[in-house]
C-alpha positions as CSV (number, residue, x, y, z in Angstrom):
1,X,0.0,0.0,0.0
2,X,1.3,3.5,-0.9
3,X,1.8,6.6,1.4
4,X,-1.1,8.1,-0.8
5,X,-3.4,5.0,-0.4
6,X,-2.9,4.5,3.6
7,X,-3.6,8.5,3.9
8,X,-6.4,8.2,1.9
9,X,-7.9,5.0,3.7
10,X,-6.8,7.1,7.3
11,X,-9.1,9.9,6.3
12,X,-11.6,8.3,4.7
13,X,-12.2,6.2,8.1
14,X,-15.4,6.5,10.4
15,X,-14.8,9.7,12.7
16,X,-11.4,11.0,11.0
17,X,-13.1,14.4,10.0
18,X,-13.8,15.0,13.8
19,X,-9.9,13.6,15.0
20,X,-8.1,16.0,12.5
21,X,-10.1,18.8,13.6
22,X,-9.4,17.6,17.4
23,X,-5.8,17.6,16.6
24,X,-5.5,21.3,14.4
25,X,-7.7,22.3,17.9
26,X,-4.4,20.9,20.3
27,X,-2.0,22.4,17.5
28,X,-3.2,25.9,17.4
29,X,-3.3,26.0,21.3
30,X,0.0,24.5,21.9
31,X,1.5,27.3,19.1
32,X,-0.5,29.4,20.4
33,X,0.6,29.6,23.8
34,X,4.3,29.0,22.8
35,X,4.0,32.0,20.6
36,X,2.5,34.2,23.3
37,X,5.3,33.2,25.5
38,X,8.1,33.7,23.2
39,X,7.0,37.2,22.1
40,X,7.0,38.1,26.0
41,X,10.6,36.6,25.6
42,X,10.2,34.4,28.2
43,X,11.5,30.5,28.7
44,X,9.3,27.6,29.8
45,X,11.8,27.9,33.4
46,X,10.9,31.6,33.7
47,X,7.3,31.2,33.4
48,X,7.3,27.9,35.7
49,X,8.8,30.2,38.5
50,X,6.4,33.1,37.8
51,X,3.5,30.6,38.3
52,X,4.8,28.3,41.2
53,X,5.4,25.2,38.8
54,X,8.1,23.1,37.5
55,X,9.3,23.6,33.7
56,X,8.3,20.0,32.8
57,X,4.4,21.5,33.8
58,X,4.9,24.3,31.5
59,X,6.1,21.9,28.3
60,X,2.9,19.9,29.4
61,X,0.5,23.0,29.3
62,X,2.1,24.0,25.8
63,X,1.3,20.2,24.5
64,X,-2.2,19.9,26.0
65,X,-5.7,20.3,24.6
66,X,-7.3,19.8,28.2
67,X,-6.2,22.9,29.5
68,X,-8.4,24.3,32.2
69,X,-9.9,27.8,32.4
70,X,-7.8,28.5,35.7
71,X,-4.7,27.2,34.4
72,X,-4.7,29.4,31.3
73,X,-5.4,32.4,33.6
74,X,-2.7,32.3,35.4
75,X,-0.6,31.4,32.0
76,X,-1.3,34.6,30.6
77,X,-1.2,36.6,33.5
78,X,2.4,35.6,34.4
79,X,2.9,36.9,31.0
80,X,1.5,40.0,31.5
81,X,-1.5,39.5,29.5
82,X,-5.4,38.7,30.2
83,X,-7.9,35.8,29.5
84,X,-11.1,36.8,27.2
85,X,-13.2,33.7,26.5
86,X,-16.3,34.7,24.3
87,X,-19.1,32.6,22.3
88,X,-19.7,33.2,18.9
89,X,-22.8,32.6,17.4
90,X,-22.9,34.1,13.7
91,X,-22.8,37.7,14.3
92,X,-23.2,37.6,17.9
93,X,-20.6,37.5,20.8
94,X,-21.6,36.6,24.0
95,X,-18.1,37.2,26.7
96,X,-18.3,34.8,29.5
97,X,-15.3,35.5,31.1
98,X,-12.3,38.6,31.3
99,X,-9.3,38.3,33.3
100,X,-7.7,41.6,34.7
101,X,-4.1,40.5,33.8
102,X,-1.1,41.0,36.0
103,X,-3.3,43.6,38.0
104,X,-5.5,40.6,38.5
105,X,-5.0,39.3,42.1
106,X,-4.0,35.6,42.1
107,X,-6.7,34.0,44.3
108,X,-8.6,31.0,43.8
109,X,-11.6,31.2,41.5
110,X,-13.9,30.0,44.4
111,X,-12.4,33.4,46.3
112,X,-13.2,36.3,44.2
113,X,-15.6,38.1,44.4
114,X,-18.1,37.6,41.7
């Protein structure tokens, strides 16, 4: 079987649509995040200090799809920057959630006030 036949058998599989999608979802956060990072010119050890985590944790975070709201806040606040998450539906944008950045204090969600 050829490189061009296994691909097209891959992709022409039950559910394959949904996986590639899954994995250009866990690529664009993972370059995403790394990009964010390296424009604030900081490395994977600075950032694990900033937050109160080990490097390894960082490389993880960068790599993973299942990050969690409270994780990426403080991600981008030890960068200096803040968390919007919004829905989208057609021409309508509904914000359910803004982060205050580094003047954010670092509490736990369950602390601040709402």
């Amino acid at each position: 079987m050829s490189l061009n036949q296994w691909e097209k058998k891959v992709l022409d599989a039950r559910g394959a649509e949904e996986r590639v999608r899954e994995v250009e979802d866990e690529l664009r956060l993972a370059a995403g995040l790394t990009a964010l990072r390296e424009r604030a010119g900081i490395s994977q050890r600075e950032l694990a200090k900033r937050i109160g985590v080990s490097q390894p944790r960082i490389a993880a975070i960068e790599r993973s799809r299942n990050v969690t709201i409270d994780v990426l806040e403080q991600y981008v606040t030890a960068l200096g920057a803040r968390l919007e998450v919004s829905v989208v539906q057609g021409r309508r944008r509904t914000s359910l959630l803004s982060t205050h950045g580094a003047d954010k204090s670092r509490t736990a969600p369950s602390q601040r006030s709402a």
